[in-house]
C-alpha positions as CSV (number, residue, x, y, z in Angstrom):
1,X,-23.2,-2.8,21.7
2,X,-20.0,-3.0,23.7
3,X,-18.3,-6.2,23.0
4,X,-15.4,-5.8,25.2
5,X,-11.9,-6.8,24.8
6,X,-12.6,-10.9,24.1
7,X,-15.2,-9.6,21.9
8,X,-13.4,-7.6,19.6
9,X,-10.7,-10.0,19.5
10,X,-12.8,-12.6,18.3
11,X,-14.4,-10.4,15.2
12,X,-10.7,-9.0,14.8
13,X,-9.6,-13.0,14.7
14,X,-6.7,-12.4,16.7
15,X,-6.0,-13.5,20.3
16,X,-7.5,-11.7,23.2
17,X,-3.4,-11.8,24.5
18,X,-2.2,-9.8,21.1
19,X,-4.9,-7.4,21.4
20,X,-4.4,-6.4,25.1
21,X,-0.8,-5.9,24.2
22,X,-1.9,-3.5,21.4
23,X,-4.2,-1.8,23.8
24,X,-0.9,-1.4,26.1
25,X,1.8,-0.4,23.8
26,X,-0.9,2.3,22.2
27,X,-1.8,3.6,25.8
28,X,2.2,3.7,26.8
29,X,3.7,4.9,23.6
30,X,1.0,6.3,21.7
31,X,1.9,3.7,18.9
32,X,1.6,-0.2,18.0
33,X,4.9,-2.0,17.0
34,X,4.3,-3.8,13.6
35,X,6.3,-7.0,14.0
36,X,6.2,-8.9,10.1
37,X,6.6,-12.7,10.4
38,X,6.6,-13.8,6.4
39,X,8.8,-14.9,5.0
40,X,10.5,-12.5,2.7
41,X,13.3,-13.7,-0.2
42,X,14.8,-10.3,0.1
43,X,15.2,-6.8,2.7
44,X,13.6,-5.2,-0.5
45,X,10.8,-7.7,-0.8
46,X,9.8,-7.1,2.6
47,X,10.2,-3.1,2.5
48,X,7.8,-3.9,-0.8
49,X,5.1,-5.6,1.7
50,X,5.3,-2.6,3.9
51,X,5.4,0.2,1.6
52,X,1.9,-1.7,0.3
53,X,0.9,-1.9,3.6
54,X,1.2,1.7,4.5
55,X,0.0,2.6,1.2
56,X,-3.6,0.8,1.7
57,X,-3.6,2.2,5.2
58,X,-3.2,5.8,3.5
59,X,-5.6,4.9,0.8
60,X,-8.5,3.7,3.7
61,X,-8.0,6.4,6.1
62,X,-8.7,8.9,2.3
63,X,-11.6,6.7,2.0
64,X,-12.8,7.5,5.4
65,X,-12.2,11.2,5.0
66,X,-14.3,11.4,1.7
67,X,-17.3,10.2,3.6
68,X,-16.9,12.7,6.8
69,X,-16.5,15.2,3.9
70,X,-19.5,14.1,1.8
71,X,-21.7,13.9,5.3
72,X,-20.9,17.0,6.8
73,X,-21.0,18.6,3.7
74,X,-25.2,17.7,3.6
């Protein structure tokens, strides 16, 4: 089922606005710029958030990989 782009946002809970953008930035630059807006008490407090943000994003895209393994390996 295609949801299109309100859709997705609404699932995503995010505005339909911030996920156009995405959509743009990925198709111009081939990236998405992370902007963090908490409130950190230090540079190395925030560095911490990201590190354990890119950390779980490492971890899930491994997740993903077992499966495709285990499947195509049936």
């Amino acid at each position: 089922k295609n949801l299109g782009l309100q859709g997705c946002a609404t699932n995503l809970g995010i505005s339909q606005q911030t996920l156009s953008r995405w959509q743009k930035e990925l198709r111009e630059t081939g990236d998405i710029e992370i902007r963090g807006s908490g409130n950190y008490a230090s540079d190395e407090a925030k560095e911490i958030a990201r590190l354990k943000r890119e950390l779980r994003d490492a971890q899930d895209a491994l997740e993903v990989l077992k499966k495709a393994i285990n499947i195509l390996g049936k």
